[in-house]
N, C-alpha and C positions, 0 to 999 in steps of 0.2 A: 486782251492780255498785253503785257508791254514788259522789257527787261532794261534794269539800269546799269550805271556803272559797276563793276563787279560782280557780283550773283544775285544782285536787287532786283527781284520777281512780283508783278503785279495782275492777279487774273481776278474776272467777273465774270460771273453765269448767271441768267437772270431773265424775267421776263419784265416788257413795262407797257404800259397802256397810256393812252392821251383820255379816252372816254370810256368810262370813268377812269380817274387819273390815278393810278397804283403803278405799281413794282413790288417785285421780289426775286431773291436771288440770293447767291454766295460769292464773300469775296474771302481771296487770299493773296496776303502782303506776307512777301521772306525776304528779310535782311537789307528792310529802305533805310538808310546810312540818316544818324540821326544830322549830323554836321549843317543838311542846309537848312535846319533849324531853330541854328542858333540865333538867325535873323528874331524871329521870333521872342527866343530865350531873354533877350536882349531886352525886349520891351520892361521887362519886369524884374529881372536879374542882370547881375554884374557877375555871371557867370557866361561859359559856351564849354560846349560838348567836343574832346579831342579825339573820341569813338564811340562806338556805340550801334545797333543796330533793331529795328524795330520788325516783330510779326505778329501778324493776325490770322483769325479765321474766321470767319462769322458768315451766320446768315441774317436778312434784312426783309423785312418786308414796311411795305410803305402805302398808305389806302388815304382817299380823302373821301371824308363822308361831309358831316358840318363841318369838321378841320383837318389837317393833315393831322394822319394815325401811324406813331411809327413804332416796330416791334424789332429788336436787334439783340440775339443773342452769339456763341461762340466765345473765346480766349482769344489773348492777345500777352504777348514777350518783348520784354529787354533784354538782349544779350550782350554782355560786355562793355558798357559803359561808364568811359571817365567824362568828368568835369574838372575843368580848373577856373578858376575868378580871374578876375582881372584886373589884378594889384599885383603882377607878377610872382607869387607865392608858390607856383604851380599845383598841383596838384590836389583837387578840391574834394572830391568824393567818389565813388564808383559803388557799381555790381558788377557782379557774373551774372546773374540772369534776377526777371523781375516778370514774374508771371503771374495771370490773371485769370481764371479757369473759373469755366461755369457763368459764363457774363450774361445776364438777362436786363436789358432794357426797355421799356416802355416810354411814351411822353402821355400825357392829357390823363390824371395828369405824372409829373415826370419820376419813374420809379427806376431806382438800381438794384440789384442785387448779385454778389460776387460767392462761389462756392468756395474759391477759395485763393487766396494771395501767397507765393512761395516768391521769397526774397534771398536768395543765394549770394554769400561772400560782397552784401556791404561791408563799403567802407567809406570813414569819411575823417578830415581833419579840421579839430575846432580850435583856433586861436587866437589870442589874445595879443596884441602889441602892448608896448611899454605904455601908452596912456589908458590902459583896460579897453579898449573896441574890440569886438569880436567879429572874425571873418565870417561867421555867419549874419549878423544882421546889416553890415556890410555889402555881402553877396546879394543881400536880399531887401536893400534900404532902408532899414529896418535903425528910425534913430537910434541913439545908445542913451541909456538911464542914464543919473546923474552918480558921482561917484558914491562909490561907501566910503563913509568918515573913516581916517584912518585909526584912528583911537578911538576907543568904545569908550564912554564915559559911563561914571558909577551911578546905579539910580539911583534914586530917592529913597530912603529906608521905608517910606509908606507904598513904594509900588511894588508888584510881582510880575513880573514881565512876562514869567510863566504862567501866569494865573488869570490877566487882563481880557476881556474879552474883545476881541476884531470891533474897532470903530466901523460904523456902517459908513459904505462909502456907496453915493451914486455908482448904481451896477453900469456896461459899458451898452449902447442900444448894439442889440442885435438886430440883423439883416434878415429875411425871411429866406429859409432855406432854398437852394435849387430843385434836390431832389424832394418829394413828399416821404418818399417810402427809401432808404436805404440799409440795406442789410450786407452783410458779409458772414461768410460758414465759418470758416475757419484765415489765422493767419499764421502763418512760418515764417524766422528767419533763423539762417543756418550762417556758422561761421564767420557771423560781423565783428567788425573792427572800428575801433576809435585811436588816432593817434590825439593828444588832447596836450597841448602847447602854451606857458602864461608868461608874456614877457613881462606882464607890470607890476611881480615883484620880482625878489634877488634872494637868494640868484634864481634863475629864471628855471619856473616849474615843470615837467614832462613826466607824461605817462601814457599809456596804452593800455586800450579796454579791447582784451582778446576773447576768442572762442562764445561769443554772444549767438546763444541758440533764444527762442521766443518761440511758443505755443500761444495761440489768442483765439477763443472758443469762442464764436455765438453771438457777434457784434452786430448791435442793433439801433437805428436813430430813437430810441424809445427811453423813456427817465427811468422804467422800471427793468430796462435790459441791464441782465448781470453778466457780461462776460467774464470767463475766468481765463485767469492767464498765469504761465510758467515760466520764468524768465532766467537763463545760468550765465555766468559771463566769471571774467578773471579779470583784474583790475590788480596789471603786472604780473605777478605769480599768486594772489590772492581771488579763492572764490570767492563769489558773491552768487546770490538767488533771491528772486522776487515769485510770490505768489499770491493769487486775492482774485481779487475782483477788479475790470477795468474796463470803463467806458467810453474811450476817447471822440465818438462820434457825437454826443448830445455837448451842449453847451450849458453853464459850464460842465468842465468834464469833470466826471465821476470817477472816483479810485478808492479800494477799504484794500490795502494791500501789507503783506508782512516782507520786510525785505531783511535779510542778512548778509550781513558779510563774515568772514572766518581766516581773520589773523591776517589783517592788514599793514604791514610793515609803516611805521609813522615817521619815519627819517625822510624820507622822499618828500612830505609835507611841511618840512620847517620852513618854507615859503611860505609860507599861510601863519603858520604859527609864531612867526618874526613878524609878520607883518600886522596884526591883529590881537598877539597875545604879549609882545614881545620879548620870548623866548624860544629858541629852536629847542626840538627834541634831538638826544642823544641817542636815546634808544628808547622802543616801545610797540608793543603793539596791539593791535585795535579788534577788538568781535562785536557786532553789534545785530541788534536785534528791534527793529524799527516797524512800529505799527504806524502806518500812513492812511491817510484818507482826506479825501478833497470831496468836497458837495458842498453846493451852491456859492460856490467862488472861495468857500473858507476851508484851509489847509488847519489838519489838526495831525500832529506825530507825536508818538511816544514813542522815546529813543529809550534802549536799555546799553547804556555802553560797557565794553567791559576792557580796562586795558592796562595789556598785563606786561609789569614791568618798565613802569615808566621812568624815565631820567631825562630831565630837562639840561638845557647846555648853560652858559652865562645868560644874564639879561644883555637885550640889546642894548650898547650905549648911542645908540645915534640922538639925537635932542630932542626929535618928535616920535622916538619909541615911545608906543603904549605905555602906560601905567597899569598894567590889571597885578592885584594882588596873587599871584598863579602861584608863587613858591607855599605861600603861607594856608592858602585852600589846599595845598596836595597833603601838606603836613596832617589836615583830617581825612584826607579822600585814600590817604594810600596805605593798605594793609602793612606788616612787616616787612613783608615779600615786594613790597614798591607796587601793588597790585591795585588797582581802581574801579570801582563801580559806581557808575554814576545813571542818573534818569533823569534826562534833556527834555522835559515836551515842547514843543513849539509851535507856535500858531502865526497865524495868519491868513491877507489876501490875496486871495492870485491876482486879481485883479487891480492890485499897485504897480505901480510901473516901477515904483521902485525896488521891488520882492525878489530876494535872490537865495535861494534854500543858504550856498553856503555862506553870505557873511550873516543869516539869522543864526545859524548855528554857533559860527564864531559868537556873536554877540549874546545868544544866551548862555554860554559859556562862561564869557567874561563877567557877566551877570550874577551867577551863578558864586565865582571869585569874589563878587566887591558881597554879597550877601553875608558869605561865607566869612568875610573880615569885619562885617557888621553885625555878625547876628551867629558866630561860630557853632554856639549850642543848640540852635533850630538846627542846624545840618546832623550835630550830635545825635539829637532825639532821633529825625529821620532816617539815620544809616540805623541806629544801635537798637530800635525801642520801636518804631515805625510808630512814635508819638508826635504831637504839632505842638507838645505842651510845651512853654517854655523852659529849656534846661541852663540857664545861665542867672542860675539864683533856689536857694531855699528859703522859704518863709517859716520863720520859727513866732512861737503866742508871745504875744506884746510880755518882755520882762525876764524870756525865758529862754537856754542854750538846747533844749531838748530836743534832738530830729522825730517829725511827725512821720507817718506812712506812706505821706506824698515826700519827704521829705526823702526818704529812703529809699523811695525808687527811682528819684533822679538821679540822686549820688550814685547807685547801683549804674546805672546807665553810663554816666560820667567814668566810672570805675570801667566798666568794659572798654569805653572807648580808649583807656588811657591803659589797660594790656595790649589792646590789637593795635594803639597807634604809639608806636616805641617812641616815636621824634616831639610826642606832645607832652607838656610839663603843664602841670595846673595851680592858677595862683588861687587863693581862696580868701575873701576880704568880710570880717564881721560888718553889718551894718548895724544902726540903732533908729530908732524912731522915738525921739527926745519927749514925748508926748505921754504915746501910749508905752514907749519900756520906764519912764517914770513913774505911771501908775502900775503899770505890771510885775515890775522889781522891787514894788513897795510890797504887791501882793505875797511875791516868794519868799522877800525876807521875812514876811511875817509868818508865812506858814512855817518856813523852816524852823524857826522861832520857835514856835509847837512842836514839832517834830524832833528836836534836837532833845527837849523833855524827854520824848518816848524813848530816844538814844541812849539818855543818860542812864534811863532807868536798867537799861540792858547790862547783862554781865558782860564783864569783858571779852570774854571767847565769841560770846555771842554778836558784841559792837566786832569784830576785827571779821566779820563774815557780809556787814554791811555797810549803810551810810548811812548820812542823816537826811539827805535826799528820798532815799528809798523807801521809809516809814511810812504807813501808811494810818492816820489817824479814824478810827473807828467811832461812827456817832456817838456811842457810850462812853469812851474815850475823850471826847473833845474838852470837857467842860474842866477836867480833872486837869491836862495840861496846858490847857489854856492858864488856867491858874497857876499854875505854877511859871509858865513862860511870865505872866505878870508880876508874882512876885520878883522873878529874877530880874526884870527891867528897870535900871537906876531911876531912881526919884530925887532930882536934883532938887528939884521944886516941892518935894514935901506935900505933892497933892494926895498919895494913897493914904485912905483910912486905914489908922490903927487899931491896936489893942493890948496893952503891954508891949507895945515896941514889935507888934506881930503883926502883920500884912493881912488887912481882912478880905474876906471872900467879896467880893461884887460882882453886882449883874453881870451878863454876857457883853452886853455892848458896852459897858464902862470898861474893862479890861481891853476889848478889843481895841478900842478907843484910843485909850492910853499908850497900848504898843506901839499902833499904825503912827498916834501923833509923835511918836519920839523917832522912829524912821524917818532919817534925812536920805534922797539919793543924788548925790553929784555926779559931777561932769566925767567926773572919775571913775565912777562907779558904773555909769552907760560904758564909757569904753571900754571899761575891762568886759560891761557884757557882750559888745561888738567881738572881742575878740577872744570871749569864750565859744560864742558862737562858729568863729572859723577852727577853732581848734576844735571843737566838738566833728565837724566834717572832717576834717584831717586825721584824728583819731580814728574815726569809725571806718574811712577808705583804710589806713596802713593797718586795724586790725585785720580786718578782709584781706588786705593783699599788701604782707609785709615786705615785700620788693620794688613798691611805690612811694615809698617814704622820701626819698630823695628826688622826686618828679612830683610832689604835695608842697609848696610854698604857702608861707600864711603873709598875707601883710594888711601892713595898716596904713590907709592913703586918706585921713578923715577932706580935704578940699576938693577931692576925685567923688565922693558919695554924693552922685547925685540922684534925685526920684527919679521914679518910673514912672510914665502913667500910668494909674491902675494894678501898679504893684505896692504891696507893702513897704516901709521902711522896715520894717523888722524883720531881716533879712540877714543871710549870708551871699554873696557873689561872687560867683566864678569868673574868670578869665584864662586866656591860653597864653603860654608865651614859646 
């Protein structure tokens, strides 16, 4: 037994032997002062210990047969220990106590197992200076990535950045484990704290992660170990909760985890949101509901965010503020109410050095903005209709203003969006396909040609209840007004056979003939159908919802009509303004 400076107590009971060569016994260490340790600390951190006190208990046994056989079970404590680094920053991390209970070791070969880990009143402080280094990889030499670009630039209209699958990358060589067999029962932490500090943007970020309890069930070095875990914290006066599944002992680590947070105040973040989006929030606030999961080095999240009441402030004018389109995406994302719901997924590797959850977020975000100014009606269909069809255009039959039943579910759609989003006005532009609404516009006017017979024939009461559109000519029918639309068609040329100055009956294809060849359609005649067609949309929305009429623009921009691929010309197209 031996005693140190202050109350630092060291006893041993035990038996040992030279032939054959064993021991066993029990030792008890209370309150060895961690401080002459820090020589130690040193080798590998840019940290030391400013108190702190360490105990144990255990018993040991120790046999040598073929090789030295050693068995060490008992607990072991940290009481009271700070850390500070040594960049003058002071004060780096602590506990109240850090205990070990139920320790079972073996070697040959080397096994742990822990019943259970209680970690009372961490704390610790992470920060960031003005050129982004953080005091932890710092403290712990740990290079620094290379920056995040400050401006998210716009993709490509052919990529989806959410949809892209993880490029494979050479995984990192793992080390072969120390222990073979490592287990832990359970894990606790009661009442942790983060104070969490960014000087490198402006103005400079700060927060605190209070009241951090953690349950950790059933931790195993095994692929098929499922620990479950419970996790409460506040992030400033904001709960948050983690629950799932986690496995932080196997490599890489394992996590299918639901995390939430519940009404995050978003003003404290216009550091983030200046710097990456460039505009601070005014007011807003954040609930979100995040499915996480990480296996085999690849991060997969689906974010449900909900945030209510948002108000952005000015854009930034600095020269190298961002560009993301953020005003013009909210204009679709935000209920009446300024109310937002959005679905972030995010992917990636853990295993890039350059992976950092929040500017993937920022950046699928921004993403998400230049989409949304590219491609506004994809976002339309996905809030209003949860369709992927394209809503930023109707295709009407080569010739023809008529809306078809695909045609009326988009505008239905269009229509919802343009109740529930007050700020949005929609412009509506006929197109024509000079080709086929040439042959198509010759078919109509010919039919109508016939149909307008069937009209005339009607009594008056009876024409003022329809159109000439609306007739519908009946096989029996056909032959009768077809003839008669031939007689009525001028004969400038003197080609129809007579008889006494009387218009004779002819074949079916000589009459049809003669109609179809005296239809000319111009240039004139397409665009008035271009812009029957956008009046045809406009009409059908302001009869639905006569309160839209002045939020329903029609124009006509014929040098802007460019093709699609694989879209019709014969079209009408939307726009937002």
């Amino acid at each position: 037994s031996a005693t140190g400076g202050g109350r630092s107590q060291l006893a041993i009971k035990g038996q040992a032997s030279l032939a054959p060569l064993a021991a066993n016994g029990h030792v008890d260490i209370s309150n060895i002062s961690l401080k002459p340790f820090n020589v130690l600390l040193g080798e590998f951190a840019d940290l030391q210990f400013t108190s702190g006190a360490a105990s144990a208990n255990f018993k040991y046994n120790f046999k040598k047969s073929s090789g030295p056989q050693i068995t060490i079970t008992g607990s072991t404590e940290l009481n009271k220990v700070n850390l500070k680094d040594n960049f003058g920053n002071g004060e780096f991390a602590g506990i109240d106590r850090f205990k070990l209970a139920g320790i079972r070791f073996t070697d040959k070969p080397y096994r742990l197992s822990i019943d259970e880990i209680d970690l009372s009143g961490p704390k610790i402080s992470i920060n960031y200076d003005e050129k982004g280094r953080s005091n932890l990889r710092r403290a712990f030499r740990i290079p620094e990535p290379p920056p995040l670009p400050r401006e998210i630039k716009e993709q490509p209209e052919t990529e989806k950045p959410e949809s892209v699958q993880p490029v494979p990358v050479a995984k990192p060589e793992q080390e072969d484990p120390f222990f073979n067999t490592l287990e832990i029962g359970r894990v606790f932490i009661n009442d942790g704290h983060i104070h969490f500090r960014d000087a490198s943007v402006t103005p400079v970020y700060f927060t605190e992660i209070t009241g951090m309890n953690l349950g950790l069930i059933g931790l195993a070095r095994k692929l098929n170990a499922k620990s479950a875990i419970k996790f409460k914290a506040n992030v400033g006066p904001t709960p948050m909760s983690i629950t799932g599944i986690l496995n932080p002992l196997v490599t890489p680590i394992y996590s299918d985890l639901t995390i939430a947070v519940n009404g995050l105040d978003l003003v404290p973040i216009s550091p983030y949101t200046v710097e990456y989006l460039g505009y601070p929030v005014e007011k807003g606030r954040l609930y979100a509901d995040v499915k996480f999961k990480t296996e085999d080095w690849i991060l997969n999240a689906d974010n449900k965010f909900f945030i209510e009441q948002l108000v952005l402030g000015p854009k930034d004018k600095r020269p190298d503020a961002p560009n993301v389109p953020v005003k013009f995406g909210l204009t679709l994302l935000q209920d009446d109410k300024g109310d937002v719901e959005l679905n972030l997924p995010i992917r990636g590797r853990l295993d890039d050095p350059d992976f950092r959850i929040g500017g993937i977020v920022f950046k699928t975000f921004a993403s998400l903005m230049f989409k949304t100014l590219a491609s506004p009606f994809s976002l339309i269909g996905s809030i209003f209709s949860n369709s992927d069809k394209d809503m930023d255009f109707v295709v009407f039959e080569p010739g023809r203003h008529k809306i078809d039943a695909s045609g009326l579910q988009k505008i239905e759609t269009v229509t919802k969006a343009l109740n529930e989003r007050k700020r949005l006005q929609l412009e509506v532009d006929g197109v024509i396909d000079a080709e086929a609404d040439r042959i198509g516009l010759t078919e109509v006017i010919f039919e109508n040609k016939i149909k307008q017979q069937k009209y005339n024939s009607l009594t008056q009461k009876k024409r003022a209840k329809t159109s000439v559109e609306a007739m519908v000519i009946a096989p029996g029918e056909y032959n009768e007004y077809l003839f008669e639309a031939y007689k009525d068609e001028p004969d400038e040329e003197g080609i129809k056979p007579t008889t006494l100055f009387t218009t004779d009956m002819q074949s079916v294809e000589f009459m049809e003939r003669f109609i179809l060849d005296h239809i000319k359609i111009t240039d004139k005649d397409l665009n008035a159908l271009g812009r029957r067609r956008a009046a045809s949309v406009k009409d059908h929305i302001v009869k639905q919802e006569p309160g839209l009429t002045d939020r329903v623009s029609l124009i006509d921009r014929p040098k802007a009509k460019k093709g699609k691929t694989g879209v019709p010309k014969h079209r009408a197209d939307f726009g937002i303004k």
